[in-house]
N, CA and C atoms as a LAMMPS dump frame, in Angstrom:
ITEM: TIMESTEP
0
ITEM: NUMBER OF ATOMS
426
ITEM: BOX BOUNDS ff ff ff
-5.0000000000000000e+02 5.0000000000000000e+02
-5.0000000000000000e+02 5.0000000000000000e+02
-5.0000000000000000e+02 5.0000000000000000e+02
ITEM: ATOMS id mol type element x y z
1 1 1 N -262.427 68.269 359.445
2 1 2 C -261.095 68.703 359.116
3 1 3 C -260.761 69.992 359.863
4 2 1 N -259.7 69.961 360.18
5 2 2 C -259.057 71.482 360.811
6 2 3 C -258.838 72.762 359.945
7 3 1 N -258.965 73.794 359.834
8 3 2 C -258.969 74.519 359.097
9 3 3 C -257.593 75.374 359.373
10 4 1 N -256.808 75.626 358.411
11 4 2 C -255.227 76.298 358.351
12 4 3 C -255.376 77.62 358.22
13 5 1 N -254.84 78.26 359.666
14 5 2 C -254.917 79.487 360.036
15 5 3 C -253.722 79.818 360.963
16 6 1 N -252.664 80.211 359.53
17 6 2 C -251.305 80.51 360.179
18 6 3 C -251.216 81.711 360.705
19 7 1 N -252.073 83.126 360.407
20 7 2 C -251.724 83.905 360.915
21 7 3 C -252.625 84.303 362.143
22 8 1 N -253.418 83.847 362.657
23 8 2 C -254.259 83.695 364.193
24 8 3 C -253.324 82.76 364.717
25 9 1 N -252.334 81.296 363.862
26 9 2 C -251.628 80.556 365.154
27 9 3 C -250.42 81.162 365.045
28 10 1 N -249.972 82.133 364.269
29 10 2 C -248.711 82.352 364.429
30 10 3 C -248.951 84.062 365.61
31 11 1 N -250.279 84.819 366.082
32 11 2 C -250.231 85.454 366.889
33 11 3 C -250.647 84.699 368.081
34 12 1 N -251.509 84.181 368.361
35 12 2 C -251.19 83.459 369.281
36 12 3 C -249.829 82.636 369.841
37 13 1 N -249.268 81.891 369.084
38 13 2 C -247.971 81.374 369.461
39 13 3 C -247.507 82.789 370.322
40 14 1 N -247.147 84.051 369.685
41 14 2 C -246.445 85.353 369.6
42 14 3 C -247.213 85.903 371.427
43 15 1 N -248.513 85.462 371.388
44 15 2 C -248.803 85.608 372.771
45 15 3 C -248.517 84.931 373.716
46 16 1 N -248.56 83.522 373.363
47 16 2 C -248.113 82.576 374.125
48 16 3 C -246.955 82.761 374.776
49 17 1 N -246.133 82.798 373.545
50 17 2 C -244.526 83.362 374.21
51 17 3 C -244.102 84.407 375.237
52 18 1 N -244.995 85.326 374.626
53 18 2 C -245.07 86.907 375.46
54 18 3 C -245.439 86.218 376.62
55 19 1 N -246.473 85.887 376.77
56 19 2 C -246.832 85.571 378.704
57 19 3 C -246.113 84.825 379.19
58 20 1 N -244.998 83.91 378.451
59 20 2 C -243.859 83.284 379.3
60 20 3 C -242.987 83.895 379.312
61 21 1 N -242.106 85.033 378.77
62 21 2 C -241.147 85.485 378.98
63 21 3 C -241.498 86.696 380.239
64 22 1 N -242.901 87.036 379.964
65 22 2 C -243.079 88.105 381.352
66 22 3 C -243.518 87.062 382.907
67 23 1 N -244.141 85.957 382.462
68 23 2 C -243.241 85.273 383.632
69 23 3 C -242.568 85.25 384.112
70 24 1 N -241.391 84.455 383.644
71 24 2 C -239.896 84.529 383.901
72 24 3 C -239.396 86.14 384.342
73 25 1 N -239.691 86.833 383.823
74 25 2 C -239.012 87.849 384.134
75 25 3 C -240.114 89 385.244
76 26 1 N -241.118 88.957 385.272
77 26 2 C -241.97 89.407 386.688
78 26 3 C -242.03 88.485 387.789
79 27 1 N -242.105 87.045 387.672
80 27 2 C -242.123 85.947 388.886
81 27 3 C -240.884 85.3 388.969
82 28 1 N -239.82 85.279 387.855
83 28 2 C -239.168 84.299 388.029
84 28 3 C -239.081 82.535 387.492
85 29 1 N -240.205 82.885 387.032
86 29 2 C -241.289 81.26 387.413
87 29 3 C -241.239 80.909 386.057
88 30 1 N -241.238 79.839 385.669
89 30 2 C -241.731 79.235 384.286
90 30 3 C -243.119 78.936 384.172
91 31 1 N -243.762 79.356 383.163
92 31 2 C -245.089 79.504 382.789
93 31 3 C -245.889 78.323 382.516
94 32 1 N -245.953 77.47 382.983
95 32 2 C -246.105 75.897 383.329
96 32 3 C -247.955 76.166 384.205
97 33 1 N -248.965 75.842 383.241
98 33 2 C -250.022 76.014 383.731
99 33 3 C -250.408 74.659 384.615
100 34 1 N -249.899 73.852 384.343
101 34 2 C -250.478 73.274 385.606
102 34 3 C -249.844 73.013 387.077
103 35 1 N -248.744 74.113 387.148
104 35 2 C -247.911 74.609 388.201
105 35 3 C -248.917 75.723 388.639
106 36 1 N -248.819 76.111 388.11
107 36 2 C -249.325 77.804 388.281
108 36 3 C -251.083 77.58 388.737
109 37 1 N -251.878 76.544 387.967
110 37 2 C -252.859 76.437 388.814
111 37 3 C -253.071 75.334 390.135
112 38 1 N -252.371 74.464 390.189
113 38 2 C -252.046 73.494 391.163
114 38 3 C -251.3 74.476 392.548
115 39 1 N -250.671 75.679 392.458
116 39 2 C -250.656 76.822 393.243
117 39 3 C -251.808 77.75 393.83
118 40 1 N -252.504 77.582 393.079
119 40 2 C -254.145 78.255 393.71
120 40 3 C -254.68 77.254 394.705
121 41 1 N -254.145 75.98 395.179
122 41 2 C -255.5 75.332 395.855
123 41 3 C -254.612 75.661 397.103
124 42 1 N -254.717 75.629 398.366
125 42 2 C -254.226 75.349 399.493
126 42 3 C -253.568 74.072 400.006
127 43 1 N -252.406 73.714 400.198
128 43 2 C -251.149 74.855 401.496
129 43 3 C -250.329 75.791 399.856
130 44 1 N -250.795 77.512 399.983
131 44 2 C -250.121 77.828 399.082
132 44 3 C -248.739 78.066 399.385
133 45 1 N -247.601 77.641 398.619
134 45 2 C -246.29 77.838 398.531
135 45 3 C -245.483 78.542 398.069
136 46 1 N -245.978 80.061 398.213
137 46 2 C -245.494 80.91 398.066
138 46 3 C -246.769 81.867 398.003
139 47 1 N -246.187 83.404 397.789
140 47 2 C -246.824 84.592 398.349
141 47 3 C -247.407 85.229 396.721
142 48 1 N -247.425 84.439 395.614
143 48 2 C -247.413 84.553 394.363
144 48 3 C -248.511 84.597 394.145
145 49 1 N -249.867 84.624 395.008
146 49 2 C -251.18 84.249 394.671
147 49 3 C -251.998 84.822 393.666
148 50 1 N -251.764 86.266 393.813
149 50 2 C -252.403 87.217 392.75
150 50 3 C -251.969 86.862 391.192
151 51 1 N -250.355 87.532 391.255
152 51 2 C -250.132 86.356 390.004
153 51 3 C -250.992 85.224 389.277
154 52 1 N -250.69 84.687 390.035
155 52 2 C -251.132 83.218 389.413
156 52 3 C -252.737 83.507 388.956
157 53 1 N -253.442 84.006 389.975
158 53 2 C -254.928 83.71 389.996
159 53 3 C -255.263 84.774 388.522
160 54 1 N -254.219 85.925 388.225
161 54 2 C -254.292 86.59 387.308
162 54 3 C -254.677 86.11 386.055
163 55 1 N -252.971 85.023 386.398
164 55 2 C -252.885 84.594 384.958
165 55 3 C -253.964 83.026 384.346
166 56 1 N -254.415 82.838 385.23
167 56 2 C -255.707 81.914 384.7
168 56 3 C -256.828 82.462 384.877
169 57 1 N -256.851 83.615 385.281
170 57 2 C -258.127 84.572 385.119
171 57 3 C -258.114 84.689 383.548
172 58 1 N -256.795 85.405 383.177
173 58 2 C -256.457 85.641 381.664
174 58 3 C -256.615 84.368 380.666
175 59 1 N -256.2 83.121 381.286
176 59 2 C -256.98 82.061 380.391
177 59 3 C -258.621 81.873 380.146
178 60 1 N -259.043 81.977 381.284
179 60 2 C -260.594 81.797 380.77
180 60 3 C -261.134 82.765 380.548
181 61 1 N -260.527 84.173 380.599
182 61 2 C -261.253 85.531 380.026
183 61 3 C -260.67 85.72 378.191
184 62 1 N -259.501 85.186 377.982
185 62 2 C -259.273 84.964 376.922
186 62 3 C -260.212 84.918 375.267
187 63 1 N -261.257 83.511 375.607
188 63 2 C -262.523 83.933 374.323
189 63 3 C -263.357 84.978 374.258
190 64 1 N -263.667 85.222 375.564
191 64 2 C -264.416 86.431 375.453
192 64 3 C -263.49 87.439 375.133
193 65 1 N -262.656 87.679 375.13
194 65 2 C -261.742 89.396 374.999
195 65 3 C -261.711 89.036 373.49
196 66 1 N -261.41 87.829 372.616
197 66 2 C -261.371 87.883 371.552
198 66 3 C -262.793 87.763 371.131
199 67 1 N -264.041 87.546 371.471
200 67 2 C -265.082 87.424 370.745
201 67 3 C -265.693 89.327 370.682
202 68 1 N -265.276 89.593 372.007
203 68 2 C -265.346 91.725 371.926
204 68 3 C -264.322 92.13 370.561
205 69 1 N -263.24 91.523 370.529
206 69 2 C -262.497 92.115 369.394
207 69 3 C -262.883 91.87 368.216
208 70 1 N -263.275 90.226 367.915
209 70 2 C -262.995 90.063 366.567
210 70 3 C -264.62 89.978 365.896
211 71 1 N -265.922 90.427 366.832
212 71 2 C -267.372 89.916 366.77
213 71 3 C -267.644 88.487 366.458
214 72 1 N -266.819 86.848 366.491
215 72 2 C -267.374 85.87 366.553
216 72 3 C -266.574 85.434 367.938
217 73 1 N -266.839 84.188 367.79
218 73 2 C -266.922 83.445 369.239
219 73 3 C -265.759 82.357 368.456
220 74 1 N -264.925 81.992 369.466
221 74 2 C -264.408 80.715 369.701
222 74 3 C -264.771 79.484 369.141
223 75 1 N -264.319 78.922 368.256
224 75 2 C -264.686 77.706 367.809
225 75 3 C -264.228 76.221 368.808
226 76 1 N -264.991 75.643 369.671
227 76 2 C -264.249 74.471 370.298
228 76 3 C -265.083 73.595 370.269
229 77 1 N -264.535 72.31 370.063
230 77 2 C -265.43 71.024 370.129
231 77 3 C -265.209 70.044 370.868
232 78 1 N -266.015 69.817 371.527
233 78 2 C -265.495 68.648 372.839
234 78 3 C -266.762 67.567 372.942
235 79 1 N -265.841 66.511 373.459
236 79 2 C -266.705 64.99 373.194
237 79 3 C -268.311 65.133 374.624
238 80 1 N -269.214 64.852 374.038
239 80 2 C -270.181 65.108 374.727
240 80 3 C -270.238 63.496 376.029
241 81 1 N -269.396 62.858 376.222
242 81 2 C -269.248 61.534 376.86
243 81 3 C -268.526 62.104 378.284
244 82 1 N -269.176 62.495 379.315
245 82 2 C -268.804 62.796 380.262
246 82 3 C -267.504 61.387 381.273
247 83 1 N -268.033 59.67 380.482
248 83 2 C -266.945 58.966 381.193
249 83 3 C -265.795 59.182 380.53
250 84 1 N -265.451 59.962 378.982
251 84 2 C -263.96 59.903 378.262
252 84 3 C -263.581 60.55 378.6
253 85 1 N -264.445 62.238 378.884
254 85 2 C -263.777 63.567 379.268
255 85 3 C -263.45 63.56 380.675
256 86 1 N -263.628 62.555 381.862
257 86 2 C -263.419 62.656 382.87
258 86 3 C -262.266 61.646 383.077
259 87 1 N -262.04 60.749 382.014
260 87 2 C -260.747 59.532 381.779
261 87 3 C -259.796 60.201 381.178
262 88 1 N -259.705 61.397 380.687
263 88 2 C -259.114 62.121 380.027
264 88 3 C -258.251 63.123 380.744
265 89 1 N -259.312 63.715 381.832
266 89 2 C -258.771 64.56 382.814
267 89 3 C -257.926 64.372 383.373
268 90 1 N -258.092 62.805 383.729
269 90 2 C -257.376 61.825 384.923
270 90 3 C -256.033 61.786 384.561
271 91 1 N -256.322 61.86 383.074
272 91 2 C -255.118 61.108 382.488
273 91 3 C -254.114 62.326 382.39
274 92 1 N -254.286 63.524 381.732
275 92 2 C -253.64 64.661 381.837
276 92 3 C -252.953 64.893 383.227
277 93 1 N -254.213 65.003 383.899
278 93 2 C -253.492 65.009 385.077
279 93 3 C -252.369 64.354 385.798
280 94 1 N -252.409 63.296 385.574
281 94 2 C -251.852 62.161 386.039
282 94 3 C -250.425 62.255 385.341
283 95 1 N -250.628 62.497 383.866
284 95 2 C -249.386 62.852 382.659
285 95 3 C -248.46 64.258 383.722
286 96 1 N -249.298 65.368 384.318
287 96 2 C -248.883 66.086 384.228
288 96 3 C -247.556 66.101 385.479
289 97 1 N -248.619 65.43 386.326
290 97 2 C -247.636 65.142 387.228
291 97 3 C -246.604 63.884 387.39
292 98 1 N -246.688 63.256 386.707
293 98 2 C -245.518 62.255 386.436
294 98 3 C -244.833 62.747 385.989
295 99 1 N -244.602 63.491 384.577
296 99 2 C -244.042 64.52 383.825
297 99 3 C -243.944 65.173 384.592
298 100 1 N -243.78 66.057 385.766
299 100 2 C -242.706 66.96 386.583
300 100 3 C -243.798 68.316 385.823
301 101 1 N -244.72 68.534 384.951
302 101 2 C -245.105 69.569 383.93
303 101 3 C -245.924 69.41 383.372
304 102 1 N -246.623 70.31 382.39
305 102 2 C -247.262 70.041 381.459
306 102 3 C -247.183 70.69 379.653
307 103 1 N -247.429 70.421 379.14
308 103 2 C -247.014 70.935 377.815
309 103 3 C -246.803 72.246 377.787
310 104 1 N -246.974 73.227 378.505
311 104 2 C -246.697 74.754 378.059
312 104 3 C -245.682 75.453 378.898
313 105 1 N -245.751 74.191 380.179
314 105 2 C -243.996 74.308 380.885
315 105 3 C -243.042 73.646 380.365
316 106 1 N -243.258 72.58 379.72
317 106 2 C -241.934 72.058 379.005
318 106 3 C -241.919 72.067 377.523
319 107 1 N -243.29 72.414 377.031
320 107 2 C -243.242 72.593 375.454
321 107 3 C -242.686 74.345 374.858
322 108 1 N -243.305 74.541 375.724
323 108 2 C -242.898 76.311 375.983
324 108 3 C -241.814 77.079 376.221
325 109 1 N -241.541 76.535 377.656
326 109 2 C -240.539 77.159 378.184
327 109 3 C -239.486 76.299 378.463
328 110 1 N -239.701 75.182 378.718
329 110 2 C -238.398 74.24 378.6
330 110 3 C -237.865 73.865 377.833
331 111 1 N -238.516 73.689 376.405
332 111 2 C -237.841 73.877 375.039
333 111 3 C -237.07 75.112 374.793
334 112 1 N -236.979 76.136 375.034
335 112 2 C -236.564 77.856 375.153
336 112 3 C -235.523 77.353 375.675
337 113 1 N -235.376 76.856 377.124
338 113 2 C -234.527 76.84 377.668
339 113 3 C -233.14 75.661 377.409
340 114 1 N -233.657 74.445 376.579
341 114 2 C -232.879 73.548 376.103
342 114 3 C -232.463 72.477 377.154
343 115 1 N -234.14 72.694 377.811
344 115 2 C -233.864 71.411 378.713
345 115 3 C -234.191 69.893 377.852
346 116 1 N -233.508 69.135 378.52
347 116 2 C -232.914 67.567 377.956
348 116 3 C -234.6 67.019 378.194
349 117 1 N -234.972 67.274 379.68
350 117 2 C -235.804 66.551 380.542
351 117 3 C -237.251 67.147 379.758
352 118 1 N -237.151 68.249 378.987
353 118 2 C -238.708 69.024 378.76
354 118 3 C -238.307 68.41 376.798
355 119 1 N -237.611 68.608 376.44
356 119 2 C -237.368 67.568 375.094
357 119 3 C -237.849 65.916 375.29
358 120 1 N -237.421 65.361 376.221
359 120 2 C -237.794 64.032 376.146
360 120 3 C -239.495 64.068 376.611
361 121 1 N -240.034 65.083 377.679
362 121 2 C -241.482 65.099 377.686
363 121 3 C -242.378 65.915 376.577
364 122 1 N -241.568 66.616 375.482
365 122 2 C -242.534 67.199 374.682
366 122 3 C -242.546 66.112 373.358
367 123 1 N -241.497 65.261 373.578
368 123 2 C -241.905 64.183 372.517
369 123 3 C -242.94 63.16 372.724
370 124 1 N -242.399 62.881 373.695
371 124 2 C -243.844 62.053 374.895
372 124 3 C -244.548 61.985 374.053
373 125 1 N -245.326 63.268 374.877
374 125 2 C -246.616 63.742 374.634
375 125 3 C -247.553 64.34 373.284
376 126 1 N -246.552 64.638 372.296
377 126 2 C -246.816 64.871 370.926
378 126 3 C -246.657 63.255 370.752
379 127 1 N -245.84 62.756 370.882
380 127 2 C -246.149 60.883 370.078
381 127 3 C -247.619 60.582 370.549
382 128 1 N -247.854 60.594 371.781
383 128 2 C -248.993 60.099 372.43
384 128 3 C -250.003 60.975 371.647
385 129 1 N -250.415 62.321 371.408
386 129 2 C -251.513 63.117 370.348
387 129 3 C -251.244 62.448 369.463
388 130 1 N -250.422 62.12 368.366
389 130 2 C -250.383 61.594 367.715
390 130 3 C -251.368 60.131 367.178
391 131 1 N -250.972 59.236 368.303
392 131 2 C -251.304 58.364 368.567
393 131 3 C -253.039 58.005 368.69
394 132 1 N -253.097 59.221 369.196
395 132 2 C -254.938 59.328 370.381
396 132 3 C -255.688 59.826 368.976
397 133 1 N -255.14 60.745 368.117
398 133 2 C -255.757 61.329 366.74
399 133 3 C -255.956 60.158 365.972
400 134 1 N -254.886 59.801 365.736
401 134 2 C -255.573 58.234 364.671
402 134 3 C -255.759 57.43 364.718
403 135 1 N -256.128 56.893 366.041
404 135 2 C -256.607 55.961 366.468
405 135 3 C -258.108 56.845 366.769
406 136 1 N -258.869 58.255 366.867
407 136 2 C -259.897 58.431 366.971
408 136 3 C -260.664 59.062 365.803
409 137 1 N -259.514 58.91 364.669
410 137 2 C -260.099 59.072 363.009
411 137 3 C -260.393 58.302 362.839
412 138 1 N -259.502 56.973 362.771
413 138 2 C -259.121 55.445 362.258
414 138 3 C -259.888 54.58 362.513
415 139 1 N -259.835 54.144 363.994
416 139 2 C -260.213 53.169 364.814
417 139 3 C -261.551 53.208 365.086
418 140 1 N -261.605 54.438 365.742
419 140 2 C -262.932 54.807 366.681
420 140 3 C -264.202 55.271 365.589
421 141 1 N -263.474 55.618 364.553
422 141 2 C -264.722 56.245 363.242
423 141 3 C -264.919 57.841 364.042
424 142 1 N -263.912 58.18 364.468
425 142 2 C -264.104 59.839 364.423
426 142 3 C -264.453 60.935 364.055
């Protein structure tokens, strides 16, 4: 079971937000991580490099800055089946770029913004979690 922890998701959300609005307003850019790292590989398209490399520096330095603050560690659990987690990847990936985005450019910031196109992909993709959860409670014996 998940454990209900509104006030760690309601500061996080509060961070979340924060690093997209200083996006937008230091780059310009919507805070769309798999823009922003799909920009790190080469031919880069634009002169934004530091940026970017910053701000996914700041994602994976993230548990650790909170495990210095809060003295525990990160709770995450991931499927030990290297063929689902790599069918999985594919699939995100694949989501992300069909979708024009990925959930924290259009769940994030394109919802903010009252785009039509980031509404019809944040339903998507919440139907589809939806979907993948109970069918891997349900189905799969999760």
């Amino acid at each position: 079971m998940t454990e209900f922890t509104p006030f760690a998701s309601l500061a996080g959300g509060m961070l979340i937000g924060l690093s997209a609005v200083l996006m937008m307003f230091w780059e310009g850019r919507v805070a769309g991580i798999s823009g922003i790292a799909g920009r790190l590989l080469p031919p880069y398209r634009d002169k934004a490099l530091p940026s970017r490399l910053g701000f996914v520096i700041g994602l994976v330095a993230a548990p650790a800055v909170m495990m210095v603050l809060t003295g525990s560690a990160a709770e995450q659990t991931v499927s030990s089946s290297i063929p689902l987690m790599a069918a999985a990847g594919l699939l995100v990936g694949f989501g992300s770029i069909w979708g024009n985005g990925c959930t924290s450019g259009h769940g994030v910031c394109g919802l903010s913004r009252l785009s039509t196109r980031s509404f019809v992909a944040t339903g998507i993709f919440m139907f589809t979690a939806f979907v993948t959860l109970f069918l891997a409670r349900h189905v799969m014996g999760g």
